[in-house]
C-alpha positions in Angstrom: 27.0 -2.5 -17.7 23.8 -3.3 -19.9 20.1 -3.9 -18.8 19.4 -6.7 -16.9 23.4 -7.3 -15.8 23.9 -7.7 -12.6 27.2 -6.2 -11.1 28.3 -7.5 -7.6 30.3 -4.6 -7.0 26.8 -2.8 -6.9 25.9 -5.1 -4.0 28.5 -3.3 -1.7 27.4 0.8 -2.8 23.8 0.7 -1.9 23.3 3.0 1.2 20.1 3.0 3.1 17.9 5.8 4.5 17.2 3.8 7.9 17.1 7.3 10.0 13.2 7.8 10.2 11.6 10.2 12.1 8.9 9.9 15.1 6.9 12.2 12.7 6.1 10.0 9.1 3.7 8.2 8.5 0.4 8.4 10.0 -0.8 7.2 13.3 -3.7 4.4 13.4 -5.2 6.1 16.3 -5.3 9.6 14.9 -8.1 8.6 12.7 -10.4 7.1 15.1 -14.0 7.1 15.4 -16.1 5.8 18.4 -19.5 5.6 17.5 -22.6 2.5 16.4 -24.3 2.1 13.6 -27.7 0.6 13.2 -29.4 -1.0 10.4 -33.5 -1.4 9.7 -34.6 -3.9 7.4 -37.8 -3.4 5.9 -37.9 -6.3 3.8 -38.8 -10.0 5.5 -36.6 -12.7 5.8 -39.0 -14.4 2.7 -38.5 -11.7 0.5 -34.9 -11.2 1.5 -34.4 -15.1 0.7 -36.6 -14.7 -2.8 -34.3 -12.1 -3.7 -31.2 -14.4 -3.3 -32.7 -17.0 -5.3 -33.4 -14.4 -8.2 -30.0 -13.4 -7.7 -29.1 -17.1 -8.3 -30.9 -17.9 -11.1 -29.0 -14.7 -13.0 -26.0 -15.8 -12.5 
């Protein structure tokens, strides 16, 4: 059989690994972290909005 033929009879000899274990992978939860986070803005909302138009205008 050459590259890129497709055999039928190949259809019916795959076998699958379905038997997983309670073990792989990694748990969501194991990585978890309760916690807050606060930002402080120094800059006003005019200079925040002067910086946006600059951004604008370079783009």
């Amino acid at each position: 059989m050459g590259f890129g033929s497709y055999d039928e009879t190949e259809q019916d000899n795959q076998e699958y690994d379905t038997d997983f274990e309670d073990d792989d992978g990694v748990s969501a939860e194991e990585n978890a972290h309760d916690g807050d986070v606060e930002f402080e803005f120094t800059a006003s909302n005019d200079e925040l909005l002067d910086r946006l138009e600059d951004i604008k205008e370079n783009t």
